[in-house]
C-alpha positions in Angstrom: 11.3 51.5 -103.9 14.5 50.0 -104.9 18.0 52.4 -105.5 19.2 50.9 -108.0 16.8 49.8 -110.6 13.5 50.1 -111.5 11.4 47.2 -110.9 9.5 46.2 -113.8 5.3 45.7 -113.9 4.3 42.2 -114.2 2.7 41.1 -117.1 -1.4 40.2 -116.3 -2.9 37.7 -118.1 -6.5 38.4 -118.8 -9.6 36.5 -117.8 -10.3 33.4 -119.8 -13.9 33.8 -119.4 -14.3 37.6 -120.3 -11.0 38.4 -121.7 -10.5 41.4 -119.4 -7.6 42.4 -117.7 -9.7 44.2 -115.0 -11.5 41.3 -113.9 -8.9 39.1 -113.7 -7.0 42.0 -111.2 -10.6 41.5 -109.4 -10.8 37.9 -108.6 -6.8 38.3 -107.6 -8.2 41.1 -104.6 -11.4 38.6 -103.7 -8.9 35.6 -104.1 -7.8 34.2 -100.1 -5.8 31.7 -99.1 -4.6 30.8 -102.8 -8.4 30.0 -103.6 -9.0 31.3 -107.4 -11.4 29.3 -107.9 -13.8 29.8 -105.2 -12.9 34.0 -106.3 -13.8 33.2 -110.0 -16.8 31.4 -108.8 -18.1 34.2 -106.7 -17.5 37.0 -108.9 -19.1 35.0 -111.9 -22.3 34.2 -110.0 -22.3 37.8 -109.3 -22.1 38.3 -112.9 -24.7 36.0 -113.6 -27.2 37.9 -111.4 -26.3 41.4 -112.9 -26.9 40.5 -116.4 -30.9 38.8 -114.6 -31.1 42.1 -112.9 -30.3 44.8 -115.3 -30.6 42.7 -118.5 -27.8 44.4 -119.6 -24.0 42.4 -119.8 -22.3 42.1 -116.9 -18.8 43.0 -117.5 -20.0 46.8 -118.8 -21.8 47.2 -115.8 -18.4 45.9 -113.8 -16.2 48.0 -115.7 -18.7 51.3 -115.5 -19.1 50.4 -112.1 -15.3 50.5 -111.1 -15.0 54.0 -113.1 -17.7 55.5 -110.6 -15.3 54.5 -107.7 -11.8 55.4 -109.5 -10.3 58.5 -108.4 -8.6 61.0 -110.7 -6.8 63.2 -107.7 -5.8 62.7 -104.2 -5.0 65.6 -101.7 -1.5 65.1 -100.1 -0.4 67.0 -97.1 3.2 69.0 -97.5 4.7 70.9 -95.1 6.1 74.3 -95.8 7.7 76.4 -93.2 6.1 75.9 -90.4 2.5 75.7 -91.7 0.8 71.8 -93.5 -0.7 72.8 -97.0 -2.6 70.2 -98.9 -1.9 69.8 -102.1 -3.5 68.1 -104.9 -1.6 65.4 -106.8 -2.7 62.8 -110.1 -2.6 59.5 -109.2 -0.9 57.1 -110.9 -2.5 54.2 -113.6 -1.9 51.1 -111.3 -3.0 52.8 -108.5 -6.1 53.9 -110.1 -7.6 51.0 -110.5 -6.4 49.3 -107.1 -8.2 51.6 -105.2 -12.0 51.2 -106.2 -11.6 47.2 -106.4 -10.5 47.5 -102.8 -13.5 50.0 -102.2 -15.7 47.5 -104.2 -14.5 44.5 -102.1 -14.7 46.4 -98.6 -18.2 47.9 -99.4 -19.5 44.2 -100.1 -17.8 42.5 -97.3 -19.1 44.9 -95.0 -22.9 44.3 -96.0 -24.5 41.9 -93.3 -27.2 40.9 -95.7 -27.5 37.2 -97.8 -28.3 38.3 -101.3 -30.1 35.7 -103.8 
């Protein structure tokens, strides 16, 4: 955090394909090695087998799925005296939605199965 000024958020430009800020966040976290397109490609196959599956569109299913996984609260630890309390504390926008695409991204990565 810098002293002397406060740095300003960086202006995301949405998805071409769906318009959406959130996905576009998305294929930045999946993105490696400066490879968008393989990201875009793998999250819009994904999309492609979502809207098969459930026959409903994708990106609602994306978005409702990220809200499941988006925390509200977190429980820090503060130390009072000589005793550690924990103490509830909101979390901030940003970091709201950087969590559960990193939870989204971990979870999948962590499956040892090849989907069709």
């Amino acid at each position: 955090m810098p002293r002397r000024r406060e740095v300003p958020e960086r202006v995301i430009i949405p998805d071409l394909k769906h318009d959406s800020q959130l996905v576009s966040k998305f294929v930045a976290c999946i993105m490696r090695d400066g490879k968008k397109s393989v990201a875009e490609s793998i999250l819009y196959g994904a999309f492609d087998i979502m809207e098969y599956r459930t026959g409903k569109p994708a990106l609602k299913s994306f978005e409702q799925a990220v809200d499941n996984v988006r925390p509200m609260i977190e429980v820090k630890s503060r130390r009072e005296g000589g005793t550690t309390y924990l103490v509830q504390t909101y979390i901030r926008p940003s970091w709201r939605t950087a969590l559960p695409m990193r939870r989204i991204i971990k979870y999948s990565s962590s499956r040892c199965e090849k989907g069709k």
